[in-house]
C-alpha positions in Angstrom: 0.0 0.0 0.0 1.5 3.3 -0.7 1.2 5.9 1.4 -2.0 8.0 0.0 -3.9 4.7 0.6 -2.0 4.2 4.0 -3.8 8.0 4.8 -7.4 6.6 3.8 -7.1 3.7 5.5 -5.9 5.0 8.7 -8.8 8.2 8.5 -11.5 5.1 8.0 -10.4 4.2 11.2 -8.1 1.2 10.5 -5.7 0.9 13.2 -3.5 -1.5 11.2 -2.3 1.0 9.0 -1.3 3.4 11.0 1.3 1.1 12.7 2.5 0.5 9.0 3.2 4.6 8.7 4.5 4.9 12.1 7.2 1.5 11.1 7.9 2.7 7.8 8.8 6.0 8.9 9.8 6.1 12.9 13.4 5.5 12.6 14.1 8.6 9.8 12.4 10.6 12.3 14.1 9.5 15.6 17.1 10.0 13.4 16.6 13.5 12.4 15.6 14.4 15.8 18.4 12.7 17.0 20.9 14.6 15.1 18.9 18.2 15.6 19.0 17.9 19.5 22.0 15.4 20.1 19.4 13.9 23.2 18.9 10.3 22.4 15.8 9.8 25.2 14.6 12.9 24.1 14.6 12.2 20.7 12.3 9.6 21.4 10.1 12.0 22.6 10.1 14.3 20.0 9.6 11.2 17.6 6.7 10.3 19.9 4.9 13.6 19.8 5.4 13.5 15.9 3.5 10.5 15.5 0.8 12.1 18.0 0.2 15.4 16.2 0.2 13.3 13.0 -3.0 11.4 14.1 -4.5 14.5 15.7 -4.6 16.7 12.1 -4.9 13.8 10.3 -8.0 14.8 9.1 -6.5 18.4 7.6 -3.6 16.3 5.8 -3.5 17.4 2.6 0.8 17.0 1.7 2.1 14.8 -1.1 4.9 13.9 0.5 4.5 12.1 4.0 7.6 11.5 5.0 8.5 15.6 4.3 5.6 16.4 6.3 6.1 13.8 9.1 10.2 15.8 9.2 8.2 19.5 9.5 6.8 18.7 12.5 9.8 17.2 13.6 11.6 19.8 12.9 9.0 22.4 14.7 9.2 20.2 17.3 12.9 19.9 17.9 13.4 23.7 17.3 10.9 23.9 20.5 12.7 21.8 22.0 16.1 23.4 21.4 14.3 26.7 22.6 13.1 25.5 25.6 16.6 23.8 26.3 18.6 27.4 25.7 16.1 29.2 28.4 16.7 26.0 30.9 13.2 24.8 31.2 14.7 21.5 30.2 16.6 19.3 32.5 19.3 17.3 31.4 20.4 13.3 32.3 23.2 12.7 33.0 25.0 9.8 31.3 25.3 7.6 34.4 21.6 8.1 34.7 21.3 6.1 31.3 21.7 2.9 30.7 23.5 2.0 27.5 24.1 -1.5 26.1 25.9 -0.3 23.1 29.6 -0.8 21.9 32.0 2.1 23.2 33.4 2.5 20.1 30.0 3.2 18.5 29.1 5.6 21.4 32.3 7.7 21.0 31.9 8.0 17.3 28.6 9.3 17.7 29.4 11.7 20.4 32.7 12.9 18.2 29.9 13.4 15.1 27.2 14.8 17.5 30.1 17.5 18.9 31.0 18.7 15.3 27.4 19.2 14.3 26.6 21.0 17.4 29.3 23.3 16.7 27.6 24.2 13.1 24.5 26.5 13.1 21.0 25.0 13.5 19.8 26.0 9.8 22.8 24.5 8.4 22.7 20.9 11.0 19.1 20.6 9.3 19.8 20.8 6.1 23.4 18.4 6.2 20.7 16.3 8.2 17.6 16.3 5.9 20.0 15.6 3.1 22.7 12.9 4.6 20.1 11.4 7.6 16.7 12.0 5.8 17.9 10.7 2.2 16.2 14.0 0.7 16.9 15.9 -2.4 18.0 19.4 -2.0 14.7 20.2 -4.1 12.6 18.6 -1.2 14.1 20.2 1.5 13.9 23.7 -0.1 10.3 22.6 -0.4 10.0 21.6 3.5 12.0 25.0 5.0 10.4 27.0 2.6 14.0 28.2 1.1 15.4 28.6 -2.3 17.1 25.8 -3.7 20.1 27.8 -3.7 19.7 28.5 0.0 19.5 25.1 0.9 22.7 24.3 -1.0 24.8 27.0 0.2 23.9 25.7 3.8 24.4 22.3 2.6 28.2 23.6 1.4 28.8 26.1 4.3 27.6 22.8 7.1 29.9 20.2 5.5 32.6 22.4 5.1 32.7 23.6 8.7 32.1 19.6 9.7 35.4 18.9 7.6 37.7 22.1 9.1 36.5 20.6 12.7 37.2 17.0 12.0 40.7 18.3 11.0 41.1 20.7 14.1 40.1 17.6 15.8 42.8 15.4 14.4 45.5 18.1 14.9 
């Protein structure tokens, strides 16, 4: 079933298909949440509250692309998010607090990537994201942040090469 029919189905009240929706797509969104707040629990969250606002307005969906849509108000979201964080409303855990069953090696190298896209600026992180993380043409995310295509390119550029200069100071 592709995705309109997914859309009908799950508005005719089938329960079914909206688990298919929230598998097909869950993981590209916990992704690009991942990578816009560098929180892993509250990236689940965010991912969460996606999915909820989803079936709330389901009824005013009128996008062509779902997975671009499902990433807008991911995006809102996390930006919230990243607000609320900057003014101190939210409260961090601590790592000690969390407990992680994952290889060291694969925790350091996503700390080391985490720390070099939190030291570019937010509008460029979301669009090396959207493009490397989300799998979307530049087109699409023009589309999604309402930008030129150019825009979204030159952020594109400007993000990776700032990611490449601190992988090198790194190094150094």
């Amino acid at each position: 079933m592709n995705d309109r029919e997914l859309i009908r189905e799950v508005r005719a009240g089938n329960k079914e298909a909206l688990n298919v929706i929230i598998d097909k797509y869950y993981d590209d969104i916990y992704r690009f949440c991942f990578y816009l707040t560098l929180n892993e629990l509250d990236s689940y969250d965010i991912s969460q509250e996606v999915f909820l606002r989803f079936i709330k307005y389901i009824d005013t969906y009128t996008y062509k692309n779902l997975k671009g849509y499902l990433l807008i108000i991911a995006r809102n979201l996390c930006r919230d998010y990243l607000r609320l964080k900057k003014r101190g409303d939210i409260v961090e855990i601590s790592e000690d607090e969390v407990c992680v069953d994952k290889e060291l090696s694969n925790i350091e190298f996503k700390l080391y990537i985490n720390a070099i896209l939190n030291r570019i600026p937010f509008e460029q992180r979301e669009v090396v994201v959207l493009r490397i993380q989300g799998d979307l043409r530049f087109k699409e995310i023009a589309e999604m942040l309402g930008c030129n295509l150019s825009t979204v390119k030159s952020r594109y550029r400007s993000g990776i090469e700032k990611m490449r200069k601190e992988m090198a100071d790194y190094e150094e």
